[in-house]
Each structure stands twice: as C-alpha cells, then as structure tokens.
N, CA, C and O of each residue as an XYZ file, in Angstrom:
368
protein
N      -1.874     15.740      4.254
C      -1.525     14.336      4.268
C      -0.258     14.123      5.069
O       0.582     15.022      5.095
N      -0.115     13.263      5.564
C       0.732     12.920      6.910
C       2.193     12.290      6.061
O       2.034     11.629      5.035
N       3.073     12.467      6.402
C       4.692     12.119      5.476
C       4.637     11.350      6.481
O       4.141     11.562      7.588
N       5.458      9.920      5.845
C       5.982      8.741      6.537
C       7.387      8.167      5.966
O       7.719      7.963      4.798
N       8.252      7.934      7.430
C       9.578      7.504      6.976
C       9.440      6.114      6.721
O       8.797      5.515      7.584
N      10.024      5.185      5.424
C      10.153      3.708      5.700
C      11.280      2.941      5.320
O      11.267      2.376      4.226
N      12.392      2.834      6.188
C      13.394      2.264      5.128
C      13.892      3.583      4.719
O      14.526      3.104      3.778
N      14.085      4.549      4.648
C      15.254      5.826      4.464
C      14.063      6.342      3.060
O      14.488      7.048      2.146
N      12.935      5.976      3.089
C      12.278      6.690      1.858
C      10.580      7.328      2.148
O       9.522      6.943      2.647
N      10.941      8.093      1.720
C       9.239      8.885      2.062
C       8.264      8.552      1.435
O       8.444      8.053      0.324
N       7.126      8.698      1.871
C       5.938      8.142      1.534
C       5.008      9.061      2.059
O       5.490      9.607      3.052
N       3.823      9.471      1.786
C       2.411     10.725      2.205
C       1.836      9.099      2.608
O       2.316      8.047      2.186
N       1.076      9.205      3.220
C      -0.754      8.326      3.722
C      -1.599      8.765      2.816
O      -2.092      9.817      3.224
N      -2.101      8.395      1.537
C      -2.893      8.597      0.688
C      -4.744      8.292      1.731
O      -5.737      9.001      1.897
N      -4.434      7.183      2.082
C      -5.531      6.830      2.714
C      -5.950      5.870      3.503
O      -5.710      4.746      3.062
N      -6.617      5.922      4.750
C      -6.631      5.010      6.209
C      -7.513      4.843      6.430
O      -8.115      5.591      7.200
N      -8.159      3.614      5.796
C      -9.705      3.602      5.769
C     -10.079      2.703      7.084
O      -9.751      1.517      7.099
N     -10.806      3.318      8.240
C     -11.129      2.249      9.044
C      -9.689      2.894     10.196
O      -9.678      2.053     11.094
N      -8.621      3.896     10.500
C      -7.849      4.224     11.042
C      -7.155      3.286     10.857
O      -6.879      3.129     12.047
N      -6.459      2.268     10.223
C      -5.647      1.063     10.912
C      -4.035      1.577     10.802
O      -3.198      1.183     11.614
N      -3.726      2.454      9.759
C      -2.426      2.285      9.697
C      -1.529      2.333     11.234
O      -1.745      3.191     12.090
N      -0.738      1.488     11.338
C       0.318      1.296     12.408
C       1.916      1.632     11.677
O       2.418      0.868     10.853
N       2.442      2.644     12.053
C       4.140      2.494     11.511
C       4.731      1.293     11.855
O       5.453      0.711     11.045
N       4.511      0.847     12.971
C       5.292      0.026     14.037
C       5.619     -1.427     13.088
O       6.624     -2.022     12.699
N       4.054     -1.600     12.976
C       4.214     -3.371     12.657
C       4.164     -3.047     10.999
O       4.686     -4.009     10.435
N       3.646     -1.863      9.850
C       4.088     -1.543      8.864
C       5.948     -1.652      8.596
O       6.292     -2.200      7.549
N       6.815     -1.247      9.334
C       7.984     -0.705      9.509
C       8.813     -2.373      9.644
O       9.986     -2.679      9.430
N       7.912     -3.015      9.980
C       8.172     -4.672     10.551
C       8.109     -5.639      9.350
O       8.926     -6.496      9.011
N       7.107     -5.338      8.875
C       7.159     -5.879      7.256
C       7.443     -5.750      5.976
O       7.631     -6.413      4.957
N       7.417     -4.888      6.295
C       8.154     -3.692      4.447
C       9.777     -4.337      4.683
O      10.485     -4.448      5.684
N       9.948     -4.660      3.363
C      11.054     -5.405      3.042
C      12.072     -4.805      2.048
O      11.539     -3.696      2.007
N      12.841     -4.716      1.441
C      13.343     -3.844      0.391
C      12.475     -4.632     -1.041
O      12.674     -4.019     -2.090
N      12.008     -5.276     -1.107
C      11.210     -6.251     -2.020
C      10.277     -4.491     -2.195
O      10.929     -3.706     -2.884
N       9.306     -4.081     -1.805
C       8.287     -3.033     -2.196
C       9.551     -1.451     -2.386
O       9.020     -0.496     -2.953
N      10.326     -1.339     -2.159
C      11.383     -0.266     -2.669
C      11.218      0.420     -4.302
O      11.649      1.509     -4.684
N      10.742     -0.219     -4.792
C      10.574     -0.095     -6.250
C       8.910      0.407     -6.896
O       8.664      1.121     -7.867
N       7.974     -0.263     -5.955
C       6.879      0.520     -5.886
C       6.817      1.166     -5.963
O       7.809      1.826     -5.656
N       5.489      1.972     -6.514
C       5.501      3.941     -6.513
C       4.207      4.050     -5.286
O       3.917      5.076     -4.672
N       3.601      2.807     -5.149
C       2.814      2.646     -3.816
C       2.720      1.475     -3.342
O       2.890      0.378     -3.874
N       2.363      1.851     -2.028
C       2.067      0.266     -1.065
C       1.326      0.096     -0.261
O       1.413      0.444      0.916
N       0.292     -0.597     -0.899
C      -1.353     -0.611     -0.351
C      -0.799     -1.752      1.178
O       0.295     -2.309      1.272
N      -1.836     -1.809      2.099
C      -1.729     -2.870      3.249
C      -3.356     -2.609      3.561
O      -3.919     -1.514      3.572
N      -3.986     -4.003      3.825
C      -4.895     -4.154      4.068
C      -5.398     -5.040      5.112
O      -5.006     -6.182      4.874
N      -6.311     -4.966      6.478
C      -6.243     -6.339      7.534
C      -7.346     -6.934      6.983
O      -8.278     -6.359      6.421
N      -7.160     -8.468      7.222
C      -8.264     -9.041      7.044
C      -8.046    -10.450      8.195
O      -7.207    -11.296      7.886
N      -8.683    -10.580      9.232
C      -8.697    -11.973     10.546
C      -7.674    -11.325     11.410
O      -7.104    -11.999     12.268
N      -7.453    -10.305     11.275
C      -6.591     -9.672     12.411
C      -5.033     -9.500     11.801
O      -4.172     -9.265     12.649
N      -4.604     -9.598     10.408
C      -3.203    -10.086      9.681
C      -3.208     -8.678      8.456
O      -4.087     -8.332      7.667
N      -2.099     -8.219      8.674
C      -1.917     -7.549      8.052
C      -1.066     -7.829      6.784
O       0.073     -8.245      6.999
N      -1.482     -7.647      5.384
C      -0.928     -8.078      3.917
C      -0.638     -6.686      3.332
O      -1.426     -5.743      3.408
N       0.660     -6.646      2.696
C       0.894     -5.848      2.144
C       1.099     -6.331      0.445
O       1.163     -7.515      0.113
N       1.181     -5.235     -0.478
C       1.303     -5.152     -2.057
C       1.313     -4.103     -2.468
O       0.524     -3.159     -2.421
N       2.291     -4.276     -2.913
C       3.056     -3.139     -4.319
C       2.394     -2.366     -5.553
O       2.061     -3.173     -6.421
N       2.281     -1.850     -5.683
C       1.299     -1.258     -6.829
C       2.101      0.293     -7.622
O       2.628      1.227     -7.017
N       1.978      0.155     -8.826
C       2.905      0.750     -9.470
C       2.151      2.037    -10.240
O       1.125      1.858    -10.897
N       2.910      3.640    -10.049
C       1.522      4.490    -10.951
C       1.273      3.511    -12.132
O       1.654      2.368    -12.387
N       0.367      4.553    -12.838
C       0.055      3.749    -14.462
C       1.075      4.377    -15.324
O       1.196      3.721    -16.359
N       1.688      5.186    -15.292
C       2.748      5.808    -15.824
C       4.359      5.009    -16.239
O       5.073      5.008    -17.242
N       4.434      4.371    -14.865
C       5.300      3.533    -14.831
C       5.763      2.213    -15.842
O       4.922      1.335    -15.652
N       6.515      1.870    -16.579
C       6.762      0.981    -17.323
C       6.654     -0.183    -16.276
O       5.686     -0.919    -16.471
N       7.169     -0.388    -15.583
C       6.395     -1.877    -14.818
C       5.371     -2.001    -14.613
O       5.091     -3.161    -14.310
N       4.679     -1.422    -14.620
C       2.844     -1.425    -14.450
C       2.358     -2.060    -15.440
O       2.376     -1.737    -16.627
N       1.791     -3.235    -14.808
C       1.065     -4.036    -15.407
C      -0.263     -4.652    -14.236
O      -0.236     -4.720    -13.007
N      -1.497     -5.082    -15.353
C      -2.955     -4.836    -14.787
C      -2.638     -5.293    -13.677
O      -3.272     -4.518    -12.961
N      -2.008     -6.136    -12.831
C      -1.786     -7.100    -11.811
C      -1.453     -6.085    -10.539
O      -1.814     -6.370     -9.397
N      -0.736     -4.888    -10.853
C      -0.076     -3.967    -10.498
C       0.026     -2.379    -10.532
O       0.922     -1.644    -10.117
N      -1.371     -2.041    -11.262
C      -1.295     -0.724    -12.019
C      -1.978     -0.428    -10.692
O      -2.551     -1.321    -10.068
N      -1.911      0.939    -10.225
C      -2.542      1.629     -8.943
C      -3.812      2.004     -9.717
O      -4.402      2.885     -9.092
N      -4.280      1.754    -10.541
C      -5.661      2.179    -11.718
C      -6.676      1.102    -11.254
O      -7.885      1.225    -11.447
N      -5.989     -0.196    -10.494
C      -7.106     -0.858    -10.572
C      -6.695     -1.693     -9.265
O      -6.397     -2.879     -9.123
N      -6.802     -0.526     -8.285
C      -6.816     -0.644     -6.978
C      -8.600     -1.076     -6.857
O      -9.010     -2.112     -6.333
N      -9.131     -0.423     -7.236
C     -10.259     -0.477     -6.713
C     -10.856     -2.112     -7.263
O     -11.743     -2.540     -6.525
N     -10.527     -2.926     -8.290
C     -10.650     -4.104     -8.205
C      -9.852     -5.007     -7.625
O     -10.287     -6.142     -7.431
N      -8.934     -4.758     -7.360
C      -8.299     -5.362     -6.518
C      -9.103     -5.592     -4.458
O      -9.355     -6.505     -3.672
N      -9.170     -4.255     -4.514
C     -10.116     -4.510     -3.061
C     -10.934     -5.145     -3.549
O     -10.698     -6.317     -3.255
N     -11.775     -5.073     -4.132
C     -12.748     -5.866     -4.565
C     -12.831     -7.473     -4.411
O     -13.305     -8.178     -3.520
N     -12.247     -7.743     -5.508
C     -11.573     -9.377     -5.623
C     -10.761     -9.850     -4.906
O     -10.758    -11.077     -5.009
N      -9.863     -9.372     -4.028
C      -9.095     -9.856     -3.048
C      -8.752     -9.688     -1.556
O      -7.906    -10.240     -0.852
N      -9.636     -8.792     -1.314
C      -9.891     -8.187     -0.111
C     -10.866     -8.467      0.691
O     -11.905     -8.948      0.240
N     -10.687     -8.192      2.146
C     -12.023     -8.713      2.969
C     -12.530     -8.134      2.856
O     -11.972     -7.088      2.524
N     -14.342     -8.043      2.990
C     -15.325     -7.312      2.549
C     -15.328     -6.329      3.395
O     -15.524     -6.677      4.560
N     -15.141     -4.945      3.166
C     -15.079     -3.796      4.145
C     -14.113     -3.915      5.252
O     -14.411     -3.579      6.398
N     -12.825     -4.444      4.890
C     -11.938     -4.706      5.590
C     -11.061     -2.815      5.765
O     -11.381     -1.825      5.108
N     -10.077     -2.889      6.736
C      -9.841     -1.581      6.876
C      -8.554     -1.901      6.210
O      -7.977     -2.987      6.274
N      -8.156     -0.830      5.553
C      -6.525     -0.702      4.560
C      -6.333      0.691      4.675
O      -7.149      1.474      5.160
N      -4.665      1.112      3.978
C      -4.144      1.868      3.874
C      -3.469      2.262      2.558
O      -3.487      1.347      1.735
N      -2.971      3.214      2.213
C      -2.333      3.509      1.079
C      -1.268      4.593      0.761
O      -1.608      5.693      0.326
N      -0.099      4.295      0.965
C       0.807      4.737      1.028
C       1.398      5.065     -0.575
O       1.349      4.102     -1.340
N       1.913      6.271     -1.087
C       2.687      6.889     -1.925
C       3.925      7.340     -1.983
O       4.272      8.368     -1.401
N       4.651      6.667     -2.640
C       6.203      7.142     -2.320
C       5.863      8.783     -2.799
O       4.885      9.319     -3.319
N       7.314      9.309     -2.300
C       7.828     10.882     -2.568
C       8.778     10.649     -3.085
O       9.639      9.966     -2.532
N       8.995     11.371     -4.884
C      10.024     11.161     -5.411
C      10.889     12.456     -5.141
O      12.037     12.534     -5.578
C-alpha cells in the first residue's frame, strides 16, 4: 500500500477504485477540519471531487454518520452510482 504525505501526517491508500486518486487537487482540499479523522474517504461524482471524514469504530467519536463500518452504506446512499473514490487511512 502506497504511504501518502498530507498536511505533515501520514496516511496508506487503502483503496482507488476506478484509479482516481490525485495528491495534487487531494492536497488542495484537505483542510485541518479532516485532521482528526482516522480516515478520509473522497469520491468523484460530475467531474467534482467530495471529501468525508470517517472515524475507526473503535474511536469514541464514531458515530453511525461517521463510523468507517458503514462505509459501504454510505457509497451506497450518497454516492454516484459506480462512481470512482478513494480511501485513505491515517498512520498513527
């Protein structure tokens, strides 16, 4: 798995579905707002790239809105249909 710098903190590429991840325009939007995440999904959908925070399940901030457990409804319900995303994991 590929290590990524963002903001002075590491992160592996969990997963690049569809190749899309870009550092460039990733590196452009990550804000100190996702710093606290334990991951940070980004997904395109009309050509726009959206990012969100998602927390292990381990984590005391994790809540359903946010638990990395229910990533997979989340693509689901809020995602473009077979849209290409990524998934990034911090390194503690």
């Amino acid at each position: 798995m590929k290590s990524i710098i963002i903001n002075d903190q590491e992160y592996q590429l969990q997963k690049n579905y569809k190749e899309v991840f870009q550092l460039e325009e990733i590196v452009s939007k990550c804000t100190d707002y996702f710093k606290d995440f334990d991951y940070i999904f980004g997904d395109y959908a009309y050509g726009k790239l959206r990012l969100k925070g998602f927390y292990d399940s381990k984590n005391k901030r994790a809540k359903e809105i946010n638990d990395i457990a229910n990533l997979s409804e989340y693509l689901e319900k809020y995602c473009a249909y077979n849209c290409g995303y990524f998934l990034l994991q911090k390194k503690k």
